[in-house]
DRENTORKOL-3810 file (N, C-alpha, C; in nm, 4 decimals):
REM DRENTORKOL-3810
@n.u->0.0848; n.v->-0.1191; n.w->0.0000; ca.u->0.0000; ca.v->0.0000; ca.w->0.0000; c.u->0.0883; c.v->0.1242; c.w->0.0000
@n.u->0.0675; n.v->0.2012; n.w->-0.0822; ca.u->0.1187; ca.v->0.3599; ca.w->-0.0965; c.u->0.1210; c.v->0.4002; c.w->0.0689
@n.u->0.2489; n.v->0.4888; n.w->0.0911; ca.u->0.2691; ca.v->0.5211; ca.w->0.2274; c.u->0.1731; c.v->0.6416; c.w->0.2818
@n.u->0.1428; n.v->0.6991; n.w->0.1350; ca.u->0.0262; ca.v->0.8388; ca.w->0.1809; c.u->-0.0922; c.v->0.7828; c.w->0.2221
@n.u->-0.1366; n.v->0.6870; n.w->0.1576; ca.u->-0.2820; ca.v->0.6347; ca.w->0.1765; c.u->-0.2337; c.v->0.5273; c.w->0.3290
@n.u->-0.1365; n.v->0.5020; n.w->0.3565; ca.u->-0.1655; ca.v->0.3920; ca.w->0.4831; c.u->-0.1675; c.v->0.5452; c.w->0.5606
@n.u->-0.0898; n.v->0.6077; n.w->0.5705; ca.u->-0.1020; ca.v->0.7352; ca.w->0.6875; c.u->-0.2266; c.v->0.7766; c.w->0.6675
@n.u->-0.2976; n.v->0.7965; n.w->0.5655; ca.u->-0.4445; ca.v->0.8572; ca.w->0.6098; c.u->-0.5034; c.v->0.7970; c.w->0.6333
@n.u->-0.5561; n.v->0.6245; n.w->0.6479; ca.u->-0.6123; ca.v->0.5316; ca.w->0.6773; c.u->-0.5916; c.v->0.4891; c.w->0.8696
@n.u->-0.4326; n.v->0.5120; n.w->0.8572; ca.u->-0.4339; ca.v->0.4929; ca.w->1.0175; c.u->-0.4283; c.v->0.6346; c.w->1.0837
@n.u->-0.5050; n.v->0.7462; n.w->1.0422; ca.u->-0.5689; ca.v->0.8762; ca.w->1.0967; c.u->-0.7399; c.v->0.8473; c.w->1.0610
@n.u->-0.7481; n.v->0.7183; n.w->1.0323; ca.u->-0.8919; ca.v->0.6634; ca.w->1.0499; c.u->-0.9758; c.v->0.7583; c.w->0.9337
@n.u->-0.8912; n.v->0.7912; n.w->0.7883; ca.u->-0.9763; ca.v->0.8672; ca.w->0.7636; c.u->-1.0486; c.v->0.7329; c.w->0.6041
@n.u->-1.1671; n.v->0.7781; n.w->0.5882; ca.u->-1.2440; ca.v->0.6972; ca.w->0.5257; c.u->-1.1926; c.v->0.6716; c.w->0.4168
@n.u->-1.2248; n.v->0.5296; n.w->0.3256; ca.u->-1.1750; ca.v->0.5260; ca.w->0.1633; c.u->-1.2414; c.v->0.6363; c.w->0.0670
@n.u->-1.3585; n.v->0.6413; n.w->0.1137; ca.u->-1.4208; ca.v->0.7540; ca.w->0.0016; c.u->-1.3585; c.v->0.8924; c.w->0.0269
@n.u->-1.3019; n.v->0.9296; n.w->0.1647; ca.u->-1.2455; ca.v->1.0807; ca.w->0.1871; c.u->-1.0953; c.v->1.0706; c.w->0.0899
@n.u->-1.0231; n.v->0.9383; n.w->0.1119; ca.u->-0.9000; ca.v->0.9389; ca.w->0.0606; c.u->-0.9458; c.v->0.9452; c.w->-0.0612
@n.u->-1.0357; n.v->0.8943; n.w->-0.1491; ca.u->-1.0235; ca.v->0.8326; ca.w->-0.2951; c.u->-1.0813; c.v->1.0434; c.w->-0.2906
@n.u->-1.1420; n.v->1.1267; n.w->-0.2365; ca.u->-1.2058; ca.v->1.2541; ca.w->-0.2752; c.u->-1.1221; c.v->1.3406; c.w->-0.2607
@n.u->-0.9888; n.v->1.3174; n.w->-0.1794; ca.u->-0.8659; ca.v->1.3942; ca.w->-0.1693; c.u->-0.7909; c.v->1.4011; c.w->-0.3049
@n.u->-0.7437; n.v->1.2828; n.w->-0.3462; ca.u->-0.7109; ca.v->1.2590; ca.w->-0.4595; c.u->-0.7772; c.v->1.3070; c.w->-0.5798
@n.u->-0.8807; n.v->1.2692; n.w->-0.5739; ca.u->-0.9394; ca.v->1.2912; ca.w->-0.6822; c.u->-0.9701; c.v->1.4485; c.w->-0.6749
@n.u->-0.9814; n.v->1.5277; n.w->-0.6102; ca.u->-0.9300; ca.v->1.7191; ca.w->-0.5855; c.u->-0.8422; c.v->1.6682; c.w->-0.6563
@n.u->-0.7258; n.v->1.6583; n.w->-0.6168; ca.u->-0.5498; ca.v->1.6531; ca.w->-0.6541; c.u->-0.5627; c.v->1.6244; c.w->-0.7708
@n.u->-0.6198; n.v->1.5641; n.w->-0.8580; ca.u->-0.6369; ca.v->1.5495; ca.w->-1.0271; c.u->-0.6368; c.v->1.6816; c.w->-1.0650
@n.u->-0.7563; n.v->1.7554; n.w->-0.9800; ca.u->-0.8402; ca.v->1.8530; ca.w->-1.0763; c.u->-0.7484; c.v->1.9912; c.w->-1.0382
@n.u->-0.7479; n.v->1.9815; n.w->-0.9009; ca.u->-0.7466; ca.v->2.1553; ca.w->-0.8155; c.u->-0.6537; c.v->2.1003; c.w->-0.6765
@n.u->-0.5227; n.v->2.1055; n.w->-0.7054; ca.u->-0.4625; ca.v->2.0670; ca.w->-0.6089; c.u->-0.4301; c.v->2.1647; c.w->-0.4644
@n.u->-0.4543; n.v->2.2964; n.w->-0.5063; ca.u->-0.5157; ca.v->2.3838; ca.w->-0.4033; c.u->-0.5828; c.v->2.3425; c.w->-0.3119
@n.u->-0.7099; n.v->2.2866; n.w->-0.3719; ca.u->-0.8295; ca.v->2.2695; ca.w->-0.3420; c.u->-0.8225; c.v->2.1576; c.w->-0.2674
@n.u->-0.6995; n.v->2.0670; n.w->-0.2670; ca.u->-0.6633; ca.v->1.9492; ca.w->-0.1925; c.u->-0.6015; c.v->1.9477; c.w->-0.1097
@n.u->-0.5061; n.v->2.0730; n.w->-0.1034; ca.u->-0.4724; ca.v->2.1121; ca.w->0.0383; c.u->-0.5347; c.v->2.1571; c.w->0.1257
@n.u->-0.7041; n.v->2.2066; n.w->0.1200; ca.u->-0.7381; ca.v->2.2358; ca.w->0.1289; c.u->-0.8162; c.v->2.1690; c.w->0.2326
@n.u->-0.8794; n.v->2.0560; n.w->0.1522; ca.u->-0.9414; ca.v->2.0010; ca.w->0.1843; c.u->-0.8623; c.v->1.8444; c.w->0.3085
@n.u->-0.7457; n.v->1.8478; n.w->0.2749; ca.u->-0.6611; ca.v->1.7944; ca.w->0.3741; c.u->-0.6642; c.v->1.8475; c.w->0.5025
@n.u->-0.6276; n.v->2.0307; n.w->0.5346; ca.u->-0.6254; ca.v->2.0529; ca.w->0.6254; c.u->-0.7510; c.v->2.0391; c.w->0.6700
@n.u->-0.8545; n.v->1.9718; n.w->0.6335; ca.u->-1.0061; ca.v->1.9811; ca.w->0.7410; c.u->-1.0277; c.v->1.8246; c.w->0.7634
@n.u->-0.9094; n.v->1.7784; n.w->0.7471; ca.u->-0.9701; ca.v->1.5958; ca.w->0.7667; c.u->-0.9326; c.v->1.5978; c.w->0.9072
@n.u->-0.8650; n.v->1.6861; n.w->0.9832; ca.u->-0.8855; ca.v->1.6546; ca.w->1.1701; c.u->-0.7417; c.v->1.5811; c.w->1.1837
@n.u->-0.6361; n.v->1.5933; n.w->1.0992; ca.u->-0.5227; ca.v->1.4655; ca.w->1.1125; c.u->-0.4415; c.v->1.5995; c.w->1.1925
@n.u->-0.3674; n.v->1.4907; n.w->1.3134; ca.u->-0.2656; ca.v->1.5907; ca.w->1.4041; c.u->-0.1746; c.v->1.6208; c.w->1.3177
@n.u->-0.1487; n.v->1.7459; n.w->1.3843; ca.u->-0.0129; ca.v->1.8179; ca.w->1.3019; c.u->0.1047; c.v->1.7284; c.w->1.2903
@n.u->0.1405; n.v->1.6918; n.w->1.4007; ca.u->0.2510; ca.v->1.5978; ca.w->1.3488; c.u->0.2635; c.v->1.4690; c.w->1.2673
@n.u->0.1273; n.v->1.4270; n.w->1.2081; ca.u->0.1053; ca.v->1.3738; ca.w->1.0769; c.u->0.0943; c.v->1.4354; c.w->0.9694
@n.u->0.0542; n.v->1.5250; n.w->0.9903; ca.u->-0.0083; ca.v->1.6228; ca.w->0.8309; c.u->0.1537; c.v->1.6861; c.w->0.7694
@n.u->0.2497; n.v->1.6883; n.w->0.8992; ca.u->0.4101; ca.v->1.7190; ca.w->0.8595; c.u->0.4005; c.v->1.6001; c.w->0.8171
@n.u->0.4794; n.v->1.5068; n.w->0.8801; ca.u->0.4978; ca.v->1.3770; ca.w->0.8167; c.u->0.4760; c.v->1.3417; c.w->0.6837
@n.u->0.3240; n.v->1.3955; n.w->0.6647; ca.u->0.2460; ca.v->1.3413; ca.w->0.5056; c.u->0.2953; c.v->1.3979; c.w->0.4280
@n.u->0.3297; n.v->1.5275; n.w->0.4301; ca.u->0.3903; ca.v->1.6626; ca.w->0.4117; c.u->0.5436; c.v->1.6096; c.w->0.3422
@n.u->0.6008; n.v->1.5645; n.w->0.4101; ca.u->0.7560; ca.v->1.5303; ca.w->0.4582; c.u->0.7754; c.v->1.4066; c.w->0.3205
@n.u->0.6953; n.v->1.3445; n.w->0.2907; ca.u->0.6831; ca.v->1.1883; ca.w->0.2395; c.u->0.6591; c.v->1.2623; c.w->0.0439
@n.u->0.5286; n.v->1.3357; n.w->0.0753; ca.u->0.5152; ca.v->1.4285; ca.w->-0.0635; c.u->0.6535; c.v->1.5056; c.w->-0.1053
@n.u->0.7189; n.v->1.5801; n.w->0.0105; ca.u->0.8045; ca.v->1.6326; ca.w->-0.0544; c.u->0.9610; c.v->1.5580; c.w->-0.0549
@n.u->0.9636; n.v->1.4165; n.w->-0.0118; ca.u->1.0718; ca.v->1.4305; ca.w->-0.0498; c.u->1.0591; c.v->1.2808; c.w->-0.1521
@n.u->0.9446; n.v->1.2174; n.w->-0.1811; ca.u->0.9433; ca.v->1.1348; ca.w->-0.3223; c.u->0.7904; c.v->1.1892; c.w->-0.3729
@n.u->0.7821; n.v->1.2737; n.w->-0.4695; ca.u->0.6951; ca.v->1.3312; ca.w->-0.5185; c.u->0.6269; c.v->1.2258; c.w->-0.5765
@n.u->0.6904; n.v->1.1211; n.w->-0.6086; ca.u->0.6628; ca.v->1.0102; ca.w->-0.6765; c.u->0.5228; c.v->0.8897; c.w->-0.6387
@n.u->0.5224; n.v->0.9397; n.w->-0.5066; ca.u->0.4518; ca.v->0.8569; ca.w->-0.4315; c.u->0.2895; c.v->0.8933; c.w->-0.4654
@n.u->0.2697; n.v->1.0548; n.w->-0.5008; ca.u->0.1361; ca.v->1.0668; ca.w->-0.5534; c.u->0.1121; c.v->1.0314; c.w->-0.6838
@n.u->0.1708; n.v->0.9967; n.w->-0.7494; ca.u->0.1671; ca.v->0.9658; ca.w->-0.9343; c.u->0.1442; c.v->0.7771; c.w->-0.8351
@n.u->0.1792; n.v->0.7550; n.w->-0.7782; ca.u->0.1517; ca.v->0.5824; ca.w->-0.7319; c.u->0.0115; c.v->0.5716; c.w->-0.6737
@n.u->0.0133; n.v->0.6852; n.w->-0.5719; ca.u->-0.1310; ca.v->0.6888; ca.w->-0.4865; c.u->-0.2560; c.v->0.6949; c.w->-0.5974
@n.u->-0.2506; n.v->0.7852; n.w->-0.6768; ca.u->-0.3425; ca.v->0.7965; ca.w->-0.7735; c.u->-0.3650; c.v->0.6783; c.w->-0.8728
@n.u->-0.2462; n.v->0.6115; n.w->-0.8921; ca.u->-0.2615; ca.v->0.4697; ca.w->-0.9753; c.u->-0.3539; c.v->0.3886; c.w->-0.8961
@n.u->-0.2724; n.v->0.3538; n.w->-0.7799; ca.u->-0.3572; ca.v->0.2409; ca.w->-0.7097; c.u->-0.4909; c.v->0.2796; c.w->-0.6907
@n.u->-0.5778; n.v->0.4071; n.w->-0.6415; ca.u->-0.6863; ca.v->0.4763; ca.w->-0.6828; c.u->-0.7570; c.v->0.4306; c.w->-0.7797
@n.u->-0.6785; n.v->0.4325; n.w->-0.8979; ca.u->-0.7572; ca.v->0.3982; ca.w->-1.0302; c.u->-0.8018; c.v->0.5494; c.w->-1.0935
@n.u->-0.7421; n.v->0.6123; n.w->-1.0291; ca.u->-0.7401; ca.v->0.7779; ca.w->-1.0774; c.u->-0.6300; c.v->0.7906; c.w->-1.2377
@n.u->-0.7063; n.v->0.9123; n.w->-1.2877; ca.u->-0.5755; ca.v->0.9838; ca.w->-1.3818; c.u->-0.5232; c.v->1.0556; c.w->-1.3745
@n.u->-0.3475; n.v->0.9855; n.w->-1.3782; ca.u->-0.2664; ca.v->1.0535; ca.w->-1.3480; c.u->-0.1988; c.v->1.2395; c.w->-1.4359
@n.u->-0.2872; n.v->1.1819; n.w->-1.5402; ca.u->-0.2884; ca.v->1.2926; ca.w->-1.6437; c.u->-0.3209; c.v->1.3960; c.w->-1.6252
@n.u->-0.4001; n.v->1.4452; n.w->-1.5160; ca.u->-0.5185; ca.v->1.5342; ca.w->-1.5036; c.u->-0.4610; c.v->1.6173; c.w->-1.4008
@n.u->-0.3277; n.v->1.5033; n.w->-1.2913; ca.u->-0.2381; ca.v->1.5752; ca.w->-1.2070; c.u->-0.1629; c.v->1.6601; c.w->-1.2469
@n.u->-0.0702; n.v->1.6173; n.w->-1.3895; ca.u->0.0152; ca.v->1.6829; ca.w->-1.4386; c.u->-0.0634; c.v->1.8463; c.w->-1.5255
@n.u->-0.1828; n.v->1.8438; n.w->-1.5798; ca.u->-0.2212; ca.v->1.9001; ca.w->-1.6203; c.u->-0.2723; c.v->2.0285; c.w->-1.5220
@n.u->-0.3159; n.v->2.0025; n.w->-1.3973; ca.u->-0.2985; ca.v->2.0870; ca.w->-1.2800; c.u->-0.1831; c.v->2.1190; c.w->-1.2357
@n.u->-0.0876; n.v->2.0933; n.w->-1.2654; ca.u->0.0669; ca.v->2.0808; ca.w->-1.2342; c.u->0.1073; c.v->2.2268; c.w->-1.2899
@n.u->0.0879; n.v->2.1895; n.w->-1.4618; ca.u->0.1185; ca.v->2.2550; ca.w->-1.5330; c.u->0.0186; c.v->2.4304; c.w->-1.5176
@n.u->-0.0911; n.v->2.3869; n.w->-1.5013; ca.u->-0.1442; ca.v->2.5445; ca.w->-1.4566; c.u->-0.1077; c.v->2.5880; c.w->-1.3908
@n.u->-0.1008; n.v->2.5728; n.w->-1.2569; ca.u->0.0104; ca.v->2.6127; ca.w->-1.1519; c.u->0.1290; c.v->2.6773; c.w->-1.2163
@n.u->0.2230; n.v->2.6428; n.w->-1.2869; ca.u->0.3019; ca.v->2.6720; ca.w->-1.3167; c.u->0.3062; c.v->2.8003; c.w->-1.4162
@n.u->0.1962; n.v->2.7955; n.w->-1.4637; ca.u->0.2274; ca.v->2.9203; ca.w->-1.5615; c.u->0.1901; c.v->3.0617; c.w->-1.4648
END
């Protein structure tokens, strides 16, 4: 199991909240930080989760696979951001 999704699972948070986090993060990744900070997870997890994103970015292009999400839709929010 992806290390982002076991940390939000053992902060007891639901499959449908994880699979609705993500699936923000396709569209409006703002909007997923967003919606992270209101899932109730202690600060010293939400670093942690924090900590894991930033230092293998890689791990959300995995989280979203195992999801069954598209990963396409990340990069494409990626890319708005960026301009």
């Amino acid at each position: 199991m992806n290390p982002i999704i076991a940390l939000l699972k053992e902060q007891q948070i639901s499959d449908e909240q994880i699979q609705s986090v993500f699936a923000q993060l396709t569209e409006n990744p703002m909007m997923a930080m967003a919606t992270i900070s209101q899932l109730g997870i202690p600060p010293e997890k939400l670093q942690q989760l924090m900590g894991l994103v930033m230092q293998n970015p890689n791990l959300i292009r995995e989280a979203v696979e195992e999801l069954g999400l598209d990963f396409s839709k990340v990069e494409a929010a990626k890319a708005k951001l960026d301009q």
